[in-house]
SEDRENRO-159107 format. One record per residue (C-alpha): residue number from 1; residue in three letters; x, y, z. Coordinates in steps of 0.25 Angstrom, whole numbers. Each point is the difference from the previous one (the first is absolute). Layout:
N
    nr   rest      px      py      pz
   NUM    ALA       X       Y       Z
...
***
This chain:
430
    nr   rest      px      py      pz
     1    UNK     508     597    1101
     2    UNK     -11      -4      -7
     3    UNK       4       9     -14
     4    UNK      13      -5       1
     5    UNK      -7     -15      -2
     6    UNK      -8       5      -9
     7    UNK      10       7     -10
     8    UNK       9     -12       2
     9    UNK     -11      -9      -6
    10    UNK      -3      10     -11
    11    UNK      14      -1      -4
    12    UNK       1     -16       0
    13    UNK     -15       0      -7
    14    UNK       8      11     -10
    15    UNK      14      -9      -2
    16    UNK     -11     -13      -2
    17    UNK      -7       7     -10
    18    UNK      11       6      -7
    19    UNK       8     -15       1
    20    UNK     -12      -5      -8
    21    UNK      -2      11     -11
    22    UNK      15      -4      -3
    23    UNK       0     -13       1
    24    UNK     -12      -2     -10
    25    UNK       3      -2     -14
    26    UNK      -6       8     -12
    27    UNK     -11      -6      -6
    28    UNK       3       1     -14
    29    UNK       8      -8      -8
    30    UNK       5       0     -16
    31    UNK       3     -11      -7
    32    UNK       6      -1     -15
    33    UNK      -7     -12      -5
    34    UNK       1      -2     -16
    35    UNK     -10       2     -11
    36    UNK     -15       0       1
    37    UNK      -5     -13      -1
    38    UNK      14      -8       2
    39    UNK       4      -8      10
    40    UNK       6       9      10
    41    UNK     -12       9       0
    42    UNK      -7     -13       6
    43    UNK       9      -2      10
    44    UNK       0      13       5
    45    UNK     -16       2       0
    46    UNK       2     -13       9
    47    UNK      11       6      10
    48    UNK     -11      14      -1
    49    UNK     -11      -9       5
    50    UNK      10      -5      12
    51    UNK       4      12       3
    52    UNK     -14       6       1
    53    UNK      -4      -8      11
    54    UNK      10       9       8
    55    UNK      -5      13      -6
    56    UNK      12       2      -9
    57    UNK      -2       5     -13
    58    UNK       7      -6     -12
    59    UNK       2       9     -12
    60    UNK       5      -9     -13
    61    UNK       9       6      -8
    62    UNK      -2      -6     -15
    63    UNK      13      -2      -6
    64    UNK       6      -5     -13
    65    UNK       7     -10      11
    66    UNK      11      -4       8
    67    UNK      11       9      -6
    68    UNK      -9      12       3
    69    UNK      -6      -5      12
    70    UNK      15       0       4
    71    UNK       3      14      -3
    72    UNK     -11       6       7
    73    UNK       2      -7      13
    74    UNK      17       7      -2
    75    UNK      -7      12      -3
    76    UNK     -10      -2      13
    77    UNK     -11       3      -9
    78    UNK      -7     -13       6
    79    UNK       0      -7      13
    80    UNK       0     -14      -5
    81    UNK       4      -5     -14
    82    UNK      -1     -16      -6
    83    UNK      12      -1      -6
    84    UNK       3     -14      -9
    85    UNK      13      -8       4
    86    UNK      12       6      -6
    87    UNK      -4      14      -1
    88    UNK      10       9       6
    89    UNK      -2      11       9
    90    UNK       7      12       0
    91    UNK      -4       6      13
    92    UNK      10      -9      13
    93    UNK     -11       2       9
    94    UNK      -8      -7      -5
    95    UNK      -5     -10       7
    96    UNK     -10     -14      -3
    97    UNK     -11      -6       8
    98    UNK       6     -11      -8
    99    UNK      -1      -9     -10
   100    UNK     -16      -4      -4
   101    UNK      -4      -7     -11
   102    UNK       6      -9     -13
   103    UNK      -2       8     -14
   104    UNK       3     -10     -11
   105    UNK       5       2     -12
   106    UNK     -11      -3     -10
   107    UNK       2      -4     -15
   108    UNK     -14       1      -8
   109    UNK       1      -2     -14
   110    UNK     -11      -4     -11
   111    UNK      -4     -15      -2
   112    UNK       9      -7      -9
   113    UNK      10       9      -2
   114    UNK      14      -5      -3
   115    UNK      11       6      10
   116    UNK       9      -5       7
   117    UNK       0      -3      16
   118    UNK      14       3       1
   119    UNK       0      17       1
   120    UNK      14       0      -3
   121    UNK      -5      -5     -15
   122    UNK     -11      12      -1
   123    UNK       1       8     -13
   124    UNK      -5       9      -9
   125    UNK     -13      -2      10
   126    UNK     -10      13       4
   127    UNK       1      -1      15
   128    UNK      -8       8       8
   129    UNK      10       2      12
   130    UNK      -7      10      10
   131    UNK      -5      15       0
   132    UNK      13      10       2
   133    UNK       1       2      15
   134    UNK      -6     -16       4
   135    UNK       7      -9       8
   136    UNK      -5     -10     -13
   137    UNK       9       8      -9
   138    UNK      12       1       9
   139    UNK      -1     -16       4
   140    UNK       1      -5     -16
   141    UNK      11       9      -1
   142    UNK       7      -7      10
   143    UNK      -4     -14      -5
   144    UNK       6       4     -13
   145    UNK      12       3       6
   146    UNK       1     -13      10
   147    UNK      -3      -8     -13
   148    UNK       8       7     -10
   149    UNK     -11       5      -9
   150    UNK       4      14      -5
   151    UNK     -11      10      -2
   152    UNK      -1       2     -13
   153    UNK       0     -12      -5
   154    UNK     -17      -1       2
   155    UNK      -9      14      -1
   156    UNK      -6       6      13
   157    UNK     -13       5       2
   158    UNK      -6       6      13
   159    UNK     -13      -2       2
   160    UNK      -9      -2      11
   161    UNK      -3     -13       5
   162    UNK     -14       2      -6
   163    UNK       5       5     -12
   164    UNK      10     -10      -2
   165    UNK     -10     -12       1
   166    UNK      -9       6     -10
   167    UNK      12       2      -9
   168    UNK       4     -14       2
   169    UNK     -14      -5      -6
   170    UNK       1      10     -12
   171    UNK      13      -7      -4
   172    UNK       7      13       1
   173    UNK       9      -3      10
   174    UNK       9     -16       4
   175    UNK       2      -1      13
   176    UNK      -6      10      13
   177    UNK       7       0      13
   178    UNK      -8       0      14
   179    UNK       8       1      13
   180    UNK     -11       0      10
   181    UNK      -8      -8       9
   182    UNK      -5     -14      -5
   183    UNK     -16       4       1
   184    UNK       3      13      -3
   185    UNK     -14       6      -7
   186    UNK       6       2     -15
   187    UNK       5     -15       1
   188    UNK     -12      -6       6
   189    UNK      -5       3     -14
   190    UNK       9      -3      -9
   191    UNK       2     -14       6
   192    UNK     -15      -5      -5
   193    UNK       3       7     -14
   194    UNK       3     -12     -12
   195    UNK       8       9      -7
   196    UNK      12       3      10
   197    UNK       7     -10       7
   198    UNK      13       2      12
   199    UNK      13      -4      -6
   200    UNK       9      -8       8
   201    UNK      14       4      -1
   202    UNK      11     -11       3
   203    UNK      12       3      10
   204    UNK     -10       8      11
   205    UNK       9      -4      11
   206    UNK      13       3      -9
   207    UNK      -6      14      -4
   208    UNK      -5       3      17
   209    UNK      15      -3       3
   210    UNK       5      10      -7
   211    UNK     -11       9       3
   212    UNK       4       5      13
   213    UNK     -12       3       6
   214    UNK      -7     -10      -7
   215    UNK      -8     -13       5
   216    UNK      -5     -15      -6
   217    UNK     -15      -3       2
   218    UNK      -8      -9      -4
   219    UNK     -16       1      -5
   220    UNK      -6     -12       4
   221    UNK     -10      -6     -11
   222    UNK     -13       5       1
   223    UNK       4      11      10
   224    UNK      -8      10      -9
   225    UNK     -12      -8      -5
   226    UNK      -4     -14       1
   227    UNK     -12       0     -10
   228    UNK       8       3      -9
   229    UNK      12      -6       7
   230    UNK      11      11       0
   231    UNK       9       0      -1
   232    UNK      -1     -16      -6
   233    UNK      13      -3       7
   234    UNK      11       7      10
   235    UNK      10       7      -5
   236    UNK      12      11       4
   237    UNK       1      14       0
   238    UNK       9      12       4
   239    UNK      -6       8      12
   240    UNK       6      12       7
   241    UNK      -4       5      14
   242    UNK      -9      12       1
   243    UNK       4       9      11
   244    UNK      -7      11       9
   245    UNK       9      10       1
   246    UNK      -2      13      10
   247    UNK       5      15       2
   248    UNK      10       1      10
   249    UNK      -9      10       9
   250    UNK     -11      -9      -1
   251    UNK      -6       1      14
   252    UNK       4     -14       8
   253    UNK     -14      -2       3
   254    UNK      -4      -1     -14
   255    UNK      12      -9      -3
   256    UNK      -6     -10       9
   257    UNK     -13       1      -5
   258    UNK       3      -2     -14
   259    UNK       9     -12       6
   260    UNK     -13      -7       4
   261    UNK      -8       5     -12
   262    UNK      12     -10      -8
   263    UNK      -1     -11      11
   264    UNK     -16      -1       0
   265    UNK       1       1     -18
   266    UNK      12      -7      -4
   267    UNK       2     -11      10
   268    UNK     -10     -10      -5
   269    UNK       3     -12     -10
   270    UNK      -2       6     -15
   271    UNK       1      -7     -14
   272    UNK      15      -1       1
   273    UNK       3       3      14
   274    UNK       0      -7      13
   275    UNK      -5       5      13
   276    UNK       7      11       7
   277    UNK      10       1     -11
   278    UNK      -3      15      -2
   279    UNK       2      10       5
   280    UNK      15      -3       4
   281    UNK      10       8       3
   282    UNK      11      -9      -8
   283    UNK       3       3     -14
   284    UNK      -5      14      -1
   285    UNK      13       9      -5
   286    UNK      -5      13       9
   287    UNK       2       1      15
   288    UNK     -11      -5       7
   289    UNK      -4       7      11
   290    UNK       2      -5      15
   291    UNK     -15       1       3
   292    UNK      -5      -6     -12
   293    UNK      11     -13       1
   294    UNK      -5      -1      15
   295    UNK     -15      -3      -3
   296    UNK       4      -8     -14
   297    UNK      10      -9      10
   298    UNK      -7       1      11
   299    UNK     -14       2      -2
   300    UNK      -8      12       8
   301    UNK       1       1      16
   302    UNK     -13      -1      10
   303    UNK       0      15      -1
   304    UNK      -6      -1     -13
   305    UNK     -12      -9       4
   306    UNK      -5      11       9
   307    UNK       4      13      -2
   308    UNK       0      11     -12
   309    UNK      11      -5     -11
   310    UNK       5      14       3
   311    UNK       3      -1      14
   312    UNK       3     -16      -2
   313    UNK      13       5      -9
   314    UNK       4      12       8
   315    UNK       0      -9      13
   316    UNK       8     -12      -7
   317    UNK      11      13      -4
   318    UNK      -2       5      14
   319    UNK       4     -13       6
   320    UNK      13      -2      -9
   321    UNK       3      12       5
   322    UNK      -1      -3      12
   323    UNK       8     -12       1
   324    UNK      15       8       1
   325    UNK      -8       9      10
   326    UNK      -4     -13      10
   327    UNK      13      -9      -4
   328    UNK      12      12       1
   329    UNK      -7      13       6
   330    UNK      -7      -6      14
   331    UNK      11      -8       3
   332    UNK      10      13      -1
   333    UNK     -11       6       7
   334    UNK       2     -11      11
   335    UNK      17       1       2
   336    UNK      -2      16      -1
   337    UNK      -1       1      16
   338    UNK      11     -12       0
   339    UNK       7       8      -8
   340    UNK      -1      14       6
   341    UNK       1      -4      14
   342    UNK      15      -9      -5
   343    UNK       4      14      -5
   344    UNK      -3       7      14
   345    UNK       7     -10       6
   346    UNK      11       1      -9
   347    UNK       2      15       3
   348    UNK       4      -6      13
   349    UNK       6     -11      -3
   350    UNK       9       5      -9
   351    UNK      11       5      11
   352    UNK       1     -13       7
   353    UNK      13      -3      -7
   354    UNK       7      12       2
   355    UNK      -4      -2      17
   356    UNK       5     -16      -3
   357    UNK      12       5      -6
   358    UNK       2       9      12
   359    UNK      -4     -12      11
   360    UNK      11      -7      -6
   361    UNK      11       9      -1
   362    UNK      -3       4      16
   363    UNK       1     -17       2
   364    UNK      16       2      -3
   365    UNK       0       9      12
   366    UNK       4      14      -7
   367    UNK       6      11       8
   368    UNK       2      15      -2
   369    UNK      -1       6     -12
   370    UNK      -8     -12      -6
   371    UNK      -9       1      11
   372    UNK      -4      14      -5
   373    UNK       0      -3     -15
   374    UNK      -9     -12       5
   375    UNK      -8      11      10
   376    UNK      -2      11     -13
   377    UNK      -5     -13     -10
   378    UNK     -11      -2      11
   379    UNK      -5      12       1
   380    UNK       0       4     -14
   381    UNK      -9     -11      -3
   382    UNK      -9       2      12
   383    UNK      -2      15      -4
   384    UNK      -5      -8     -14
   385    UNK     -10      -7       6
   386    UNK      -6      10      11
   387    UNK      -2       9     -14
   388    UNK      -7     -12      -6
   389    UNK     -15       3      -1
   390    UNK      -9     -12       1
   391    UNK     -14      -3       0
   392    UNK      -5      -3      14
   393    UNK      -1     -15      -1
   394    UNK      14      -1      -4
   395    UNK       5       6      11
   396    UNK       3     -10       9
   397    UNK      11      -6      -9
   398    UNK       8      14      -1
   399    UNK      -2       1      17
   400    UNK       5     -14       0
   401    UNK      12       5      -7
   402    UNK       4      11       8
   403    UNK       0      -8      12
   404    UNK       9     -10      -7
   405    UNK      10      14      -2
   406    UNK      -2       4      13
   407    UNK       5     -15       6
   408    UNK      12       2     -11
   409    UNK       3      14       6
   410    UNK       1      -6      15
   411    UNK       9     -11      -6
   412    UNK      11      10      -6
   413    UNK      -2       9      12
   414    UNK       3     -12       8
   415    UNK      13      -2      -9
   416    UNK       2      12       3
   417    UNK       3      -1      14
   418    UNK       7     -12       0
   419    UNK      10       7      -9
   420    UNK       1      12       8
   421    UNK       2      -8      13
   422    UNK      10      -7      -7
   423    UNK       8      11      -5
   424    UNK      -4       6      15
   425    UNK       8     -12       7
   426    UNK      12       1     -10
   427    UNK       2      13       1
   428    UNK       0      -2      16
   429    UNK       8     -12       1
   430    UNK      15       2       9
***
């Protein structure tokens, strides 16, 4: 007895173990960021820290950008990939933590020069419009399009961000185009640099419109510096979301631990953005995964205040599973013996309308042949039911049933005589 107790607790010390080693996540991650030193880069050195904490190891990616960052995670090369509003990803299963950060659309040209703010009327202008395979480069090209500027009509260069400024300075270039975070570390400098200045272009919200993807937001004055103020005075820009986007086997628990790394870094109140605006699970053009959308919405359970993030997401999945399991399968549980016993009984019950059918043809008083027609139905269905094979407690109803055919048998046996005795005395009769 006491080895039978003991194997049986090695087995359920096995299945715990086992249940564990399954359920916790790798500890590994890759994430396609973008260039050395850019924006991306920051961010997800910021999202490594986080996901230290936990023992989870980020490995950063560099990238030219988002249009490679997005062909990597198709290609399940990487885990996780930042990929700027607008960038198409050619893998459906795909999904996003959602939405994260604005990117503006930045405009730095060289103090004093003479261009226009409308970039429908850009010409003849050497435009540094992102390196091949940036989200910079594929966002001019669709603002050329939404405000009908075709491409040839201004030279295009693709420098880095670095490169592009230093070209700038040198004359040898008109115009660079940013699309990155407000302080991102390349624009930080360029803001206190007399040489450059950020053009405003006109019709931001026109241009955003037709820019599908595409916000309006609004650079308080001195949000970058206030000694020097800047900027001197708000203005308009184009921003597009930035989105997290994961593989489609990421493991869940990781999902839900890069759902709170976004909450704890992207929730507060920035230069152009109010509290809790990011991350959201609106405006993001990928599917958003369920987990992710339930702590954005939400916010995360008690589970996660006290317990391992690992097992805090796997009992949250747990539970959603086990919803349809308390609100459809305990009940069916419950009507199974309801059920099973109607269906005994029904056995039974089943032949009660043949024997009502025969009580009321013996009430018109039937004689002779009738009577043994009547006699033969009878039986047939009592040889059915003493074949019946019933479990023990339902006996009692196929006992009850026989007695009930045994009081029909007396009643047509009783006919019987009555219709003998009466042919008895016609026959006798002077």
């Amino acid at each position: 007895m006491r080895i039978s107790i003991l194997v049986a607790f090695l087995l359920l010390v096995g299945v715990f173990v086992l249940v564990l080693v399954r359920l916790h996540p790798p500890d590994r991650l890759i994430i396609a960021a973008g260039p050395e030193n850019g924006a991306y880069s920051a961010i997800a050195e910021q999202y490594r820290e986080v996901l230290a904490r936990d023992g989870i190891t980020l490995e950063i990616v560099e990238t030219a950008g988002s249009v490679e960052n997005a062909g990597l995670i198709s290609a399940g090369e990487v885990d996780v990939a930042l990929l700027q509003g607008g960038i198409e990803v050619s893998d459906p299963g795909v999904e996003a933590i959602g939405s994260v950060f604005y990117e503006p659309m930045a405009f730095l040209v060289r103090t004093g020069a003479e261009i226009p703010r409308n970039p429908a009327l850009w010409s003849g202008l050497r435009i540094n419009s992102g390196q091949d395979g940036s989200g910079t480069a594929a966002a001019f090209r669709d603002l050329e399009a939404a405000v009908g500027l075709p491409s040839e009509r201004n030279t295009h260069l693709a420098l880095s961000y670095a490169e592009s400024i230093a070209a700038l300075v040198r004359g040898e270039i008109d115009i660079a185009v940013f699309v990155a975070p407000v302080d991102a570390p390349y624009l930080l400098a360029a803001y206190g640099d007399n040489r450059l200045h950020f053009m405003r272009i006109d019709y931001t919200e026109a241009i955003s419109r037709r820019m599908v993807y595409a916000d309006t937001v609004t650079v308080p004055a001195g949000a970058i510096s206030l000694n020097p103020v800047l900027p001197p005075e708000p203005f308009s820009l184009i921003a597009l979301k930035a989105r997290l986007a994961i593989a489609p086997d990421l493991h869940p628990a990781l999902v839900n631990r890069l759902a709170m790394a976004a909450i704890e870094l992207h929730r507060e109140r920035g230069i152009i953005t109010e509290h809790q605006t990011f991350p959201s699970a609106e405006g993001v053009r990928l599917p958003v995964n369920n987990t992710a959308r339930q702590l954005i919405v939400e916010g995360p359970s008690t589970w996660h205040d006290w317990l391992p993030y690992w097992i805090a997401a796997q009992i949250n999945r747990v539970l959603l599973l086990l919803l349809p399991f308390v609100f459809i399968v305990l009940p069916l549980l419950q009507a199974m013996p309801g059920v099973y016993a109607f269906f005994m009984r029904w056995r039974v019950w089943q032949y009660y309308p043949e024997l009502g059918r025969i009580e009321q043809e013996l009430a018109e008083r039937p004689e002779g042949a009738a009577l043994d027609q009547l006699q033969e139905r009878l039986e047939a269905v009592e040889e059915r039911l003493a074949g019946m094979r019933l479990p023990v407690a339902y006996r009692q109803g196929q006992y009850d049933t026989r007695l009930h055919i045994g009081l029909i048998h007396k009643r047509i046996e009783a006919l019987r005589e009555e219709w003998e005795d009466a042919r008895s005395a016609v026959s006798n009769a002077p």
